[in-house]
C-alpha positions as CSV (number, residue, x, y, z in Angstrom):
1,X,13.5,-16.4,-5.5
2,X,15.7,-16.5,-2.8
3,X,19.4,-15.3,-1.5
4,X,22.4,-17.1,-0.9
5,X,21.7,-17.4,2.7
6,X,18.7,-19.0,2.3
7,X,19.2,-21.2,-0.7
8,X,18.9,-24.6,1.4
9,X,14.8,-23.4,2.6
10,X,14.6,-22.7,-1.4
11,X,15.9,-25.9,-2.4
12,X,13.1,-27.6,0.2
13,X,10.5,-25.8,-1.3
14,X,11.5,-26.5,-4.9
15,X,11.5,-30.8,-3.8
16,X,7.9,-30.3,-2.9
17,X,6.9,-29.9,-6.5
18,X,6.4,-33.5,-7.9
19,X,7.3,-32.8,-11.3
20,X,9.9,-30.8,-10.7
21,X,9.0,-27.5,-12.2
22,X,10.6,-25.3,-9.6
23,X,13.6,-23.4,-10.1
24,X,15.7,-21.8,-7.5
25,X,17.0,-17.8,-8.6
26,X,19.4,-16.3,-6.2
27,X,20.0,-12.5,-6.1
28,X,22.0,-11.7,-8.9
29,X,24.1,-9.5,-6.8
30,X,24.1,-10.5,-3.4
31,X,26.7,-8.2,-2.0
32,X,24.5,-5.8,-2.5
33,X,21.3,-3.2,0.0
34,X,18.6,-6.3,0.7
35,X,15.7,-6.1,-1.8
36,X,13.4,-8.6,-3.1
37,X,13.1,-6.4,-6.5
38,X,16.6,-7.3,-7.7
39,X,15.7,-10.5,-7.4
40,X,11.9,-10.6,-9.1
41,X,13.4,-9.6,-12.7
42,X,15.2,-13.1,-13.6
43,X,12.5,-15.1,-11.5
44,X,9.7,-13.7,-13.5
45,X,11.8,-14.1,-16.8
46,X,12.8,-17.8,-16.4
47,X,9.4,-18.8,-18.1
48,X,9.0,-22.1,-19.7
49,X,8.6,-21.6,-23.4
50,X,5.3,-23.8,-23.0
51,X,4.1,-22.4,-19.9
52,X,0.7,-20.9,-19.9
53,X,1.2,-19.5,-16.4
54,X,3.9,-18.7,-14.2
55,X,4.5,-19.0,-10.2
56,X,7.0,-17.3,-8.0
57,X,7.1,-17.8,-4.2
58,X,9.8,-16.2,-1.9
59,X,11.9,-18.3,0.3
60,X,10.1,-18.0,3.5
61,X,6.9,-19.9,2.7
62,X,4.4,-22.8,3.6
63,X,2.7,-24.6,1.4
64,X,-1.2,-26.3,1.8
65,X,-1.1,-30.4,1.3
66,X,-2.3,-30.5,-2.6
67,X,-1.0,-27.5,-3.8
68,X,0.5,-28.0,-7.4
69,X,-2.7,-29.7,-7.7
70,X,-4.4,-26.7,-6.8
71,X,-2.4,-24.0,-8.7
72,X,-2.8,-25.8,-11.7
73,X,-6.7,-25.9,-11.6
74,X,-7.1,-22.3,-10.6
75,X,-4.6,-21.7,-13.8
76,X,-7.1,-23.6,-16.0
77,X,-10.6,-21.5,-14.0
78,X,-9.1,-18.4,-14.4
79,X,-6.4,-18.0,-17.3
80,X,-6.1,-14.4,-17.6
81,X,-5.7,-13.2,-14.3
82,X,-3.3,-12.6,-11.4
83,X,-3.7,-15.3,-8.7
84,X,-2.4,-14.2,-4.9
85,X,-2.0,-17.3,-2.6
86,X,-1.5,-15.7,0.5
87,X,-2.5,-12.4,2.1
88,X,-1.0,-11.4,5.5
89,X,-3.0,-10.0,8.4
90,X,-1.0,-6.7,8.4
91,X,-2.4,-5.6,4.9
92,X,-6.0,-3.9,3.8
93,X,-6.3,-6.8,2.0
94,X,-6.6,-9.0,5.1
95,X,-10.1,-7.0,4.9
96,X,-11.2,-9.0,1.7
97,X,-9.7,-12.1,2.9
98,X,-12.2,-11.8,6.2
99,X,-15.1,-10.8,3.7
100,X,-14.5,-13.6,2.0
101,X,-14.3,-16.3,4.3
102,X,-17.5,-15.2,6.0
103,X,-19.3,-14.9,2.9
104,X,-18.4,-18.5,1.9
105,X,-16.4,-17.1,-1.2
106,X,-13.3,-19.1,-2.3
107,X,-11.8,-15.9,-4.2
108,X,-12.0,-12.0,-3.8
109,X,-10.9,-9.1,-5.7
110,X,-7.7,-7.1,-3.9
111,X,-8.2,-3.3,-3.5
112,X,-5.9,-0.8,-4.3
113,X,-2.8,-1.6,-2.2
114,X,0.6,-3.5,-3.4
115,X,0.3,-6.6,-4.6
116,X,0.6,-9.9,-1.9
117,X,3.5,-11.3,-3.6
118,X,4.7,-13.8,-1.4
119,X,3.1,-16.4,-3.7
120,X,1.7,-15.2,-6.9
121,X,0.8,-16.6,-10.4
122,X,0.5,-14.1,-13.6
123,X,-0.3,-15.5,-17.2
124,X,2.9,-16.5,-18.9
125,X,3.1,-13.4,-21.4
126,X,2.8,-11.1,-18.6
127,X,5.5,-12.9,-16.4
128,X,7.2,-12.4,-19.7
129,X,7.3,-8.9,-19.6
130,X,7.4,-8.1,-16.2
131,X,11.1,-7.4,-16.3
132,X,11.6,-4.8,-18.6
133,X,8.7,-3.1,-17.1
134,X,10.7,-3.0,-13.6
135,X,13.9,-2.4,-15.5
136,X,11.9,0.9,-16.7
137,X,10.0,1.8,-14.1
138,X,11.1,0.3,-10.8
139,X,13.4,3.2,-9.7
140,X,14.0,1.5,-6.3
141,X,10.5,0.9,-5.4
142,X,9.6,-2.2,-3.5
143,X,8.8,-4.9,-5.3
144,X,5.3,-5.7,-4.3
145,X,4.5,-1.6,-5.5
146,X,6.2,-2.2,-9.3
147,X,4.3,-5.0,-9.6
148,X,1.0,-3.7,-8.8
149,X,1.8,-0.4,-11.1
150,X,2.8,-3.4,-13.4
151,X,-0.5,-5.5,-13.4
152,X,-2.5,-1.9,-13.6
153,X,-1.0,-0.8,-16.3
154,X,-2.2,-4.5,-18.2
155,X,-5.5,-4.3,-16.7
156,X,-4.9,-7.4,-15.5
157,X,-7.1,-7.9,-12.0
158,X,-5.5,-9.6,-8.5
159,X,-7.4,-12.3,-7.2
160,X,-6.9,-13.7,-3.3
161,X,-7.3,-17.2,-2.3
162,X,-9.9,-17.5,0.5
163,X,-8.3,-19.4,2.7
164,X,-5.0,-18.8,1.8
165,X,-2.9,-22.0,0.7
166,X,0.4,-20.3,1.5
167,X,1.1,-19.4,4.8
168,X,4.7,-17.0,5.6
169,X,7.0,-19.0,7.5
170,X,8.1,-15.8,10.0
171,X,12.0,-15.8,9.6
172,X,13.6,-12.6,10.0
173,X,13.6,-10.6,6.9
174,X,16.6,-10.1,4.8
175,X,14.9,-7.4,3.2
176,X,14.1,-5.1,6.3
177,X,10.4,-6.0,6.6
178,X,11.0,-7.4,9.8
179,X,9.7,-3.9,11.2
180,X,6.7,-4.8,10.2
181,X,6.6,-7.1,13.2
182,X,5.1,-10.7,13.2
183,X,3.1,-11.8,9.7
184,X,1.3,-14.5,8.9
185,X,-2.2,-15.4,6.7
186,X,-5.1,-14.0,7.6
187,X,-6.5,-17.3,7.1
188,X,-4.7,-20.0,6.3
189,X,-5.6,-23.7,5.5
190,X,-3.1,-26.8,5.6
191,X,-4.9,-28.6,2.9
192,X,-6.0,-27.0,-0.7
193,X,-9.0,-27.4,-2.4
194,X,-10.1,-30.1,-5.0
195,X,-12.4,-28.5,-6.9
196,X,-11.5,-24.6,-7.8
197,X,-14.2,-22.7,-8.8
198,X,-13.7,-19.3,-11.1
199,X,-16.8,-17.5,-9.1
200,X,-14.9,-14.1,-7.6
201,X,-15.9,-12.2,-4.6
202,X,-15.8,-7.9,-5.3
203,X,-17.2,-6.1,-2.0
204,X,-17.8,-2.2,-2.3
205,X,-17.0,-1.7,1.1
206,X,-14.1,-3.7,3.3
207,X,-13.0,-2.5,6.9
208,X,-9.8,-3.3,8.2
209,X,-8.0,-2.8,11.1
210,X,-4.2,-1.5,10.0
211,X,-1.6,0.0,12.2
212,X,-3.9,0.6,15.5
213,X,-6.6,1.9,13.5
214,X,-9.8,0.5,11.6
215,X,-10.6,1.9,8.2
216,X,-12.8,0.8,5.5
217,X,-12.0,1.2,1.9
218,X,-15.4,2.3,-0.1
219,X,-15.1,2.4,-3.9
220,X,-16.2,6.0,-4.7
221,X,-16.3,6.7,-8.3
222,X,-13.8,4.2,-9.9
223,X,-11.6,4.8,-6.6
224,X,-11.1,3.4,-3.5
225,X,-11.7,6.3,-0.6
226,X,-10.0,5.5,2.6
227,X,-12.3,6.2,5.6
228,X,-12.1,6.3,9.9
229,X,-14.5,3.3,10.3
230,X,-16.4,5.5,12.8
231,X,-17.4,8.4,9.6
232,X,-18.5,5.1,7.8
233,X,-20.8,4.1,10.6
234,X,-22.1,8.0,10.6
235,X,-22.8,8.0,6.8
236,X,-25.0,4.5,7.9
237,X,-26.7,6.2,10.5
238,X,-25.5,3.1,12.5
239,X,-22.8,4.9,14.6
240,X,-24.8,5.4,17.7
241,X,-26.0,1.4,17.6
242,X,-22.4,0.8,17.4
243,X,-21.4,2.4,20.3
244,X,-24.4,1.3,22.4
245,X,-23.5,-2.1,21.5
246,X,-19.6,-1.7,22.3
247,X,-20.7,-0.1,25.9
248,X,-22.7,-3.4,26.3
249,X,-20.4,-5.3,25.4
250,X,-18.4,-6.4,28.9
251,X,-14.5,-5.3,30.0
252,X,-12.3,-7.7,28.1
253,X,-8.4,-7.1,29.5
254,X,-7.2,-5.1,26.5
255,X,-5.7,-1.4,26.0
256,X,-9.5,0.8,25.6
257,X,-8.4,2.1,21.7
258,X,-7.3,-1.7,21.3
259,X,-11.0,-2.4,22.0
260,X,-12.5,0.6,20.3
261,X,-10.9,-0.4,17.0
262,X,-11.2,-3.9,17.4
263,X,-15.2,-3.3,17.9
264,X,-15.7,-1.0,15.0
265,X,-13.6,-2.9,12.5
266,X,-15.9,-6.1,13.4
267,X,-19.2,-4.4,13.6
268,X,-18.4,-2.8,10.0
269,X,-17.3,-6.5,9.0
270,X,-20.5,-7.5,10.2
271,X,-22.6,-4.6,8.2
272,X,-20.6,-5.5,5.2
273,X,-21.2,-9.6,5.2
274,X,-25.0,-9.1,6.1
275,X,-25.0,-6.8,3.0
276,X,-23.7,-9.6,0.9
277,X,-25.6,-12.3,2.0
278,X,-27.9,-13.2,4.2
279,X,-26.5,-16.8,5.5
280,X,-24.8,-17.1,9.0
281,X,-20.9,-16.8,8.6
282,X,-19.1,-20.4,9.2
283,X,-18.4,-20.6,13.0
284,X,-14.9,-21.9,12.1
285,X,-14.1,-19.7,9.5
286,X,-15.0,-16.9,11.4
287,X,-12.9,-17.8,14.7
288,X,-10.2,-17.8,12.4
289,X,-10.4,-14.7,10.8
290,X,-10.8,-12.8,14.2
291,X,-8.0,-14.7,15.4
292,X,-5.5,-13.0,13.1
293,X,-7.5,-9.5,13.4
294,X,-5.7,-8.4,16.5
295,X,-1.9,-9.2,15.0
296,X,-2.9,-7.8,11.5
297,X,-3.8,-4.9,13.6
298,X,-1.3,-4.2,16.2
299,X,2.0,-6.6,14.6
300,X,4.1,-3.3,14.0
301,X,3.6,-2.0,17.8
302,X,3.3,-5.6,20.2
303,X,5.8,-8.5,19.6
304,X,4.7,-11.8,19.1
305,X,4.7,-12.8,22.9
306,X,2.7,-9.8,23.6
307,X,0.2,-10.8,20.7
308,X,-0.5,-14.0,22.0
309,X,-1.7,-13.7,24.8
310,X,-4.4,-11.0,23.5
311,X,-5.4,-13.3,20.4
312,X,-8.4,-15.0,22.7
313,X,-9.4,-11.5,24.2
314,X,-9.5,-9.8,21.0
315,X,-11.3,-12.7,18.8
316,X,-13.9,-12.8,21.9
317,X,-14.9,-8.8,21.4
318,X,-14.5,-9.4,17.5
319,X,-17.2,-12.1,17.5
320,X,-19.5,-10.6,19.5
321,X,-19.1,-7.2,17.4
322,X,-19.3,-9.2,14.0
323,X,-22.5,-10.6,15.4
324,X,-23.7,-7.2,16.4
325,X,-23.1,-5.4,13.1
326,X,-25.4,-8.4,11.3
327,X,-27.9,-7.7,13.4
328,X,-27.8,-4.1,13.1
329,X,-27.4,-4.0,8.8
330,X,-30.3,-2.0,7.7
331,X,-31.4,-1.2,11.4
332,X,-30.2,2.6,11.3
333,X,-31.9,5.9,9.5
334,X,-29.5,6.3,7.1
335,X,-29.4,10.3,6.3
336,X,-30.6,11.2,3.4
337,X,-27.7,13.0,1.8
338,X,-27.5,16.5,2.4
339,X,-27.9,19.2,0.1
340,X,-24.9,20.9,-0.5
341,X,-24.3,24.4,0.9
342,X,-20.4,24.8,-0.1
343,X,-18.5,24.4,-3.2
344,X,-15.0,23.3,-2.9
345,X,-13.3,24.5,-6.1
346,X,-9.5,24.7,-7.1
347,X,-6.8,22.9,-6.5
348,X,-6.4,19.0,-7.7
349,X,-9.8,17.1,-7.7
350,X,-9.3,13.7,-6.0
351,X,-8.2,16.5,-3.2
352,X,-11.0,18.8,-3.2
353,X,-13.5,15.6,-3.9
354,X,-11.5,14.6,-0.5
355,X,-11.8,17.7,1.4
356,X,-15.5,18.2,0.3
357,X,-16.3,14.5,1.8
358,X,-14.1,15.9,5.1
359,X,-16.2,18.8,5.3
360,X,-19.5,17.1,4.8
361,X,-19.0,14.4,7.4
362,X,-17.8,17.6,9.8
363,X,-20.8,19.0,9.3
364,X,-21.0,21.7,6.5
365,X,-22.7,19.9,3.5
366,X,-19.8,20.1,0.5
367,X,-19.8,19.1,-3.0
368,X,-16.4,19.8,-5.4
369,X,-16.3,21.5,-8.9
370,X,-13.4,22.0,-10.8
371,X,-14.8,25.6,-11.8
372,X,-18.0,27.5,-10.4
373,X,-19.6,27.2,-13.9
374,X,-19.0,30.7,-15.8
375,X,-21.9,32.4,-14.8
376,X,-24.7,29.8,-16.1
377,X,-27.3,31.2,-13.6
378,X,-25.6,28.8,-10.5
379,X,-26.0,29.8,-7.4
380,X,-23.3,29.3,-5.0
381,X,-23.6,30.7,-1.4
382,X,-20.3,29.5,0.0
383,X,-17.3,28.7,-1.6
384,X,-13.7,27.4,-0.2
385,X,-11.2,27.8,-2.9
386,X,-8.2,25.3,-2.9
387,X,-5.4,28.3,-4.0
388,X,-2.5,26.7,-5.8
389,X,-0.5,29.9,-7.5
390,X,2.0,27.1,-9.1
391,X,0.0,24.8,-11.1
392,X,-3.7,25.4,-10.7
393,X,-6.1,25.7,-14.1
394,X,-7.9,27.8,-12.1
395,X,-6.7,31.3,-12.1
396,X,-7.9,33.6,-9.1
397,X,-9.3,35.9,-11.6
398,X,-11.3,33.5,-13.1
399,X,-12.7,32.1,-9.9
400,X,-13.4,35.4,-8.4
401,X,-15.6,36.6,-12.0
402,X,-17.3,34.0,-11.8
403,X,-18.2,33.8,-7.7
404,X,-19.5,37.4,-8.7
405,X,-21.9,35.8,-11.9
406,X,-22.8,33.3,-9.1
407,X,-23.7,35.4,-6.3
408,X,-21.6,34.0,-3.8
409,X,-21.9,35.6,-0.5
410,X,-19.1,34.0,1.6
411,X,-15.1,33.2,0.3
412,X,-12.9,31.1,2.2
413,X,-9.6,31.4,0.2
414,X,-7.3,28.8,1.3
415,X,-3.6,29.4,1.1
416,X,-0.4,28.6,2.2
417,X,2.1,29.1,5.4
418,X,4.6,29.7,2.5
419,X,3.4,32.7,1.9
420,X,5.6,33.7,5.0
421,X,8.6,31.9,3.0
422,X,11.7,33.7,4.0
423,X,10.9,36.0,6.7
424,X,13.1,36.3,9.7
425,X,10.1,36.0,12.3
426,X,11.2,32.7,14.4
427,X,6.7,32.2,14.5
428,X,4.5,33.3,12.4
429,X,1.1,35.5,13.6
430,X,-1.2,36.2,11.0
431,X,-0.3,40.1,10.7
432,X,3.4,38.8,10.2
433,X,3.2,39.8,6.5
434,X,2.0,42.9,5.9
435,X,3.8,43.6,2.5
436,X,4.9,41.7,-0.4
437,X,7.3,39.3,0.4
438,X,10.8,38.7,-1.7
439,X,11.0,35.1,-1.9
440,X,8.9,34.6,-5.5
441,X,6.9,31.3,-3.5
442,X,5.8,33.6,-0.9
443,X,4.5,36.4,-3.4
444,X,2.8,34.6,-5.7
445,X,0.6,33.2,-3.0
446,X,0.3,36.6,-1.2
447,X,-0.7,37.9,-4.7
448,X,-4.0,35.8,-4.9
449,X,-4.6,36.6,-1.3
450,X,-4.7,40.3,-2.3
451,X,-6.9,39.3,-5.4
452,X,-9.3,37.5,-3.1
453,X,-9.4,40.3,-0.5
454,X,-9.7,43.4,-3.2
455,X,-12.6,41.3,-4.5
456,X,-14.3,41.1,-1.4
457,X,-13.9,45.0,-0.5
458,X,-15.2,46.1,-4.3
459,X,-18.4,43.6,-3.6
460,X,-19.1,43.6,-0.4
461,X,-18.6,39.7,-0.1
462,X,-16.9,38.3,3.4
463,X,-13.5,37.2,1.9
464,X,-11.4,34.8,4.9
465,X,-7.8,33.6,4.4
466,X,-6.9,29.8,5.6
467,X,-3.3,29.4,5.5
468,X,-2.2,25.8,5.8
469,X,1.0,24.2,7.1
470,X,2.6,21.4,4.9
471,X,-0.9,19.2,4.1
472,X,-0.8,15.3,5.2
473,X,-2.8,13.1,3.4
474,X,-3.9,11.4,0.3
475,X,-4.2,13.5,-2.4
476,X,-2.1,16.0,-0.6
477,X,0.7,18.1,-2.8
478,X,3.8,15.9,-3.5
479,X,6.3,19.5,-3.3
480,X,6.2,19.7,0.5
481,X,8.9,18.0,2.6
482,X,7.7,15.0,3.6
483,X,6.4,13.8,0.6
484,X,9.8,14.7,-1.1
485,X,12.0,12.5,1.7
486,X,8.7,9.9,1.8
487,X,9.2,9.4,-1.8
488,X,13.1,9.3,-1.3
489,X,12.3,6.7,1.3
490,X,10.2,4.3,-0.9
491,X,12.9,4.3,-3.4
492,X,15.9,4.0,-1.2
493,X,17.2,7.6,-1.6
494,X,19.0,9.4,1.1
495,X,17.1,12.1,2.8
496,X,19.1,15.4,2.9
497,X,18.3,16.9,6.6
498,X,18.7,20.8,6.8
499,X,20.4,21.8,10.1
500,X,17.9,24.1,12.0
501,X,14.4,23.7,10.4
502,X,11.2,23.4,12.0
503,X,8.3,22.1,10.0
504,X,4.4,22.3,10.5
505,X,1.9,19.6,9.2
506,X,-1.6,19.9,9.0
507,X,-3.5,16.4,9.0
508,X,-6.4,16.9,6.1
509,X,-8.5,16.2,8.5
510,X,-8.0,18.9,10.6
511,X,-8.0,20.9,8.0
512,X,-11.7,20.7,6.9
513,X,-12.6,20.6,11.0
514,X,-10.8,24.1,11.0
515,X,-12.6,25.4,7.5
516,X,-16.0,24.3,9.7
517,X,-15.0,25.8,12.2
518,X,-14.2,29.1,10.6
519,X,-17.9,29.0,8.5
520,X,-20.0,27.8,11.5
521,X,-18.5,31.3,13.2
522,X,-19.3,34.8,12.9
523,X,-16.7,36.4,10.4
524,X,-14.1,38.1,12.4
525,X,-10.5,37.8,11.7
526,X,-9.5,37.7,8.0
527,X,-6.6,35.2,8.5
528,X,-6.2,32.3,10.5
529,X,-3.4,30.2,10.4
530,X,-4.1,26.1,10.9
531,X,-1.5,23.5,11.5
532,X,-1.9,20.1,13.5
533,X,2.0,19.5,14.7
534,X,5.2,21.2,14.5
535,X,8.2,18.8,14.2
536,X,12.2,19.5,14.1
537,X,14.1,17.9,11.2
538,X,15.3,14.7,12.6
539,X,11.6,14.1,13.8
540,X,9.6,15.0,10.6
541,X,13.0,12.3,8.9
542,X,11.8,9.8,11.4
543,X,8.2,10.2,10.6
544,X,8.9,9.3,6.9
545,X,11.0,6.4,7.3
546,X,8.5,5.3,10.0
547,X,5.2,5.5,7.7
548,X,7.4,4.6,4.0
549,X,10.6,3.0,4.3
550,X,13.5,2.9,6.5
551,X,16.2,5.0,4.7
552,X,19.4,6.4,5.9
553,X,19.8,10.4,6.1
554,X,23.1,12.9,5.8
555,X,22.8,16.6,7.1
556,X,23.5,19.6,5.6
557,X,24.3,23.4,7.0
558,X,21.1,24.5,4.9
559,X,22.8,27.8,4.1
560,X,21.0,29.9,1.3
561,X,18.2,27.4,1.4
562,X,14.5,28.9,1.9
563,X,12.8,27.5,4.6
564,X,9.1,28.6,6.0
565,X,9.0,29.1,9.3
566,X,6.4,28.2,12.0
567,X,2.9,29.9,12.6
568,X,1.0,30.7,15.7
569,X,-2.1,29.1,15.6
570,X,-3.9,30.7,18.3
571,X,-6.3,33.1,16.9
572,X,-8.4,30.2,15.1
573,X,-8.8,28.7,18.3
574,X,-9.7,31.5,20.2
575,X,-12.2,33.0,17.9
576,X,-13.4,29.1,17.0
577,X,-12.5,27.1,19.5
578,X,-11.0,24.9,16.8
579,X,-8.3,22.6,18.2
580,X,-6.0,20.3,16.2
581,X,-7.0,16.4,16.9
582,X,-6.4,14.2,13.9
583,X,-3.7,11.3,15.0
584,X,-0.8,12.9,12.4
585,X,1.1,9.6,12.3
586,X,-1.9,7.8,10.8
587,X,-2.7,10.6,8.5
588,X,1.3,10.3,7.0
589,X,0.9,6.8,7.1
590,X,-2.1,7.2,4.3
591,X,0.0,9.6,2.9
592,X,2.7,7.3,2.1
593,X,0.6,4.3,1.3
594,X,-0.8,6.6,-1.0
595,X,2.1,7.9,-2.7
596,X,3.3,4.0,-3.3
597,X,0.3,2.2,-4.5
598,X,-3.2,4.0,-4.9
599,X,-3.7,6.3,-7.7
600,X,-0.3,6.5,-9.7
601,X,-2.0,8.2,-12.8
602,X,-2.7,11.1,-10.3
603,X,0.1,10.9,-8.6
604,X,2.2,10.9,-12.0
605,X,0.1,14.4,-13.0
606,X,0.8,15.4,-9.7
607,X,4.5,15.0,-10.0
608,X,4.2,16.8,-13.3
609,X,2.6,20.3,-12.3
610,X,5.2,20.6,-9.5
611,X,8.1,20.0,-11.7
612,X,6.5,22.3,-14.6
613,X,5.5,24.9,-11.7
């Protein structure tokens, strides 16, 4: 698949195939906004009628001596799957490509994120109906996303090659990835495999390192939970080894985060690979892999001639750390997992199951429960309920009743900064509201604050108000503002800026540091307001074309349109001593990955309560 202004690098890659199977498909409407998607539908549908598979690389690609060869033996191993050749560094799944090669593993399962579609092989049938699929549910999405939402709906799995036989030629991109900075494999290899085995690597845990942070995914459920590598190491009881080891560990000349997250995404690496097996890593194999994990890493913030020279300082600190983490698998008291002293309740479960996990690893032992039980002699001593007036299946009343049958003794209500929608106040203090607002958004959540409150006077209970800002996240509500203009972005919608706002965001993580906060204190004040940023218009625009998709904007005077306005978060911190700390652009940044390619089927029922609400 390729544009007009690439169609001689095309037609070179097409000659390589010695049979001549390869057919060039240029962008059926060239004239038109850059996108690789246009140009997917007729490459996928120009399947031979006795083709059993079907291959379609992008223009910008370099293929491994023996290739053909190659594809057409992991075709015959492994007929009904999907078959990625190459996986760049900047990706999560540069995480199961490293796993992978230091495991000794020639394939390995993707995680949740788009699909690596530089050069990727589907069954024939599928190929087949791979277009009126996009034609039906593409909506502007990038291509990589609709195919992955594709392949999911088939149940059809993605496997990686380990090393990758495809390596990405780094020409500028016509499609505006270029702003992802330099890419290439995470491991690449200039010469294919003879013999293709249909043995697949699947690891429960892969750390990566992704826009200046490390992570590790951790199936959790049937889902992939995205984790700060350093909570990992915590839930291991290996976090204080790690950090003895990294202050052993000698000065290389590199930025000290650069090095923090460089350590902990090896160590974790090297937790995870002597999980899986117990032989020593290929020396080769794993100087590669560390080679790319600085780029992979830091491509969107260094340019290539400030990458380079770090490559040999990073893979230096990444060895020794891989080396460390083997040592130290099964070396730490993991904690036995804590009993549960709160019940997260309310709100949708993928985020209360999220902010339960927060809150545990902060300290306060959570579990979530759609409901308290009914009364079936359940004990609960502390409950945070996630209030949602619009769409929840969990009415106040029913919530409070049954916090009564369960002899709670402590409520932490938490609400929303809307419920100051409308007023004229240019910040918001907790006592800004003291009657029922106008705006209907504002007074129904004021409404089950009163419920909550009236409850706690008739039993005696401690009943505290947590009003969020606009939530940041996975799993976070899809009706605030910069999930509206992030899913805008993704699909190459204008954003619409309101002259004049201000907007608050509260990182999820801060969020259950401030609900810790507020139950490792004496109750005092009844409301505290919690937010992590405050942003004007243009910024909060930027931050959503930053962390989605680059999109262009108009403005608009933003007369008769409601708007919340900012709270003071003072009081939490004086009576707490809770301070906001969570890196926000990371925390959109897993917000917007999330919205585009982790749980859709949530994301769909999501989209669904807000528009029915």
């Amino acid at each position: 698949m390729t544009h007009p202004r690439r169609i001689s690098a095309a037609g070179e890659i097409a000659a390589k195939d010695p049979r001549g199977r390869i057919q060039v498909v240029q962008d059926p409407d060239p004239s038109g906004p850059p996108t690789a998607l246009r140009t997917a539908n007729p490459s996928w549908s120009c399947v031979g009628d006795a083709a059993t598979h079907h291959i379609v690389f992008q223009d910008d690609v370099i293929l491994a001596r023996g290739f053909f060869d190659h594809v057409e033996k992991a075709a015959a191993a492994v007929p009904g799957e999907a078959v990625a050749f190459y996986e760049g560094w900047e990706g999560r799944n540069s995480g199961v490509v490293r796993l992978g090669a230091l495991t000794g593993a020639s394939w390995a399962y993707a995680v949740d994120e788009h699909v690596p579609s530089l050069a990727l092989m589907l069954p024939a049938e599928a190929a087949r109906g791979y277009a009126r699929f996009a034609a039906e549910h593409g909506d502007g999405w990038p291509y990589d996303v609709v195919i992955q939402r594709y392949l999911k709906a088939l149940g059809i799995p993605v496997r990686i090659a380990v090393p990758s036989t495809v390596d990405h030629d780094d020409v500028p991109s016509l499609a505006g990835n270029s702003k992802h900075g330099w890419r290439r494999a995470t491991y690449f290899t200039d010469a294919a495999a003879d013999v293709v085995s249909p043995d697949c690597a699947s690891f429960p845990v892969v750390p990566f390192y992704q826009y200046g942070e490390s992570k590790c995914a951790v199936r959790q459920d049937g889902r992939w939970e995205y984790l700060d590598t350093d909570r990992y190491l915590r839930r291991l009881g290996l976090a204080e080894r790690c950090d003895a080891d990294f202050a052993g560990a000698g000065e290389p000349d590199l930025p000290a985060e650069v090095r923090r997250q460089v350590w902990l995404t090896a160590f974790a690496t090297g937790v995870a690979v002597a999980g899986a097996t117990g032989r020593e890593p290929d020396p080769e194999a794993a100087a590669a892999v560390m080679d790319s994990l600085g780029p992979g890493g830091l491509c969107e913030e260094y340019t290539d001639a400030e990458l380079l020279p770090m490559i040999p300082r990073i893979r230096g600190l990444a060895l020794a750390a891989l080396a460390a983490g083997r040592t130290a698998h099964g070396s730490g008291a993991r904690p036995d997992a804590p009993a549960a002293t709160v019940v997260v309740t309310g709100g949708a479960p993928a985020l209360g199951a999220e902010l339960a996990r927060l809150l545990t690893d902060a300290g306060r032992p959570a579990a979530y429960s759609e409901r308290l039980g009914g009364g079936r002699g359940q004990e609960v001593h502390t409950v945070v309920h996630l209030g949602d007036p619009s769409g929840s299946a969990y009415a106040v009343e029913d919530l409070l009743a049954e916090a009564e049958k369960a002899g709670t003794r402590r409520l932490v209500h938490v609400g929303s900064a809307e419920v100051y929608r409308g007023s004229a106040a240019d910040e918001c203090a907790e006592d800004t509201v003291t009657e029922p607002p106008r705006d209907p958004v504002a007074r129904a959540w004021w409404n089950d604050e009163q419920a909550c409150l009236r409850w706690g006077g008739e039993t005696g209970v401690p009943v505290q108000l947590v009003r969020l800002a606009e939530q940041v996240g996975r799993h976070a509500p899809v009706r605030g503002v910069l999930a509206t203009w992030m899913l805008q972005a993704w699909t190459r919608r204008s954003m619409t800026l309101v002259e004049g706002r201000v907007h608050q965001l509260v990182d999820h993580r801060d969020t259950a540091e401030a609900i810790a906060a507020v139950l490792a204190a004496p109750v005092r004040s009844t409301v505290y307001n919690v937010a992590s940023a405050r942003l004007d218009e243009e910024r909060l625009a930027e931050l959503a074309a930053e962390t989605a998709r680059l999109t262009a904007w108009e403005r608009t005077s933003g007369e008769n349109t409601a708007h919340t306005p900012p709270m003071s978060t003072e009081l939490i911190t004086a009576e707490t001593g809770w301070r906001a700390s969570a890196p926000l652009r990371n925390g959109a940044r897993a917000q917007a990955q999330w919205l585009a390619c982790d749980t859709h089927d949530e994301l769909s029922d999501l989209l669904q309560q807000d528009t029915d609400g």
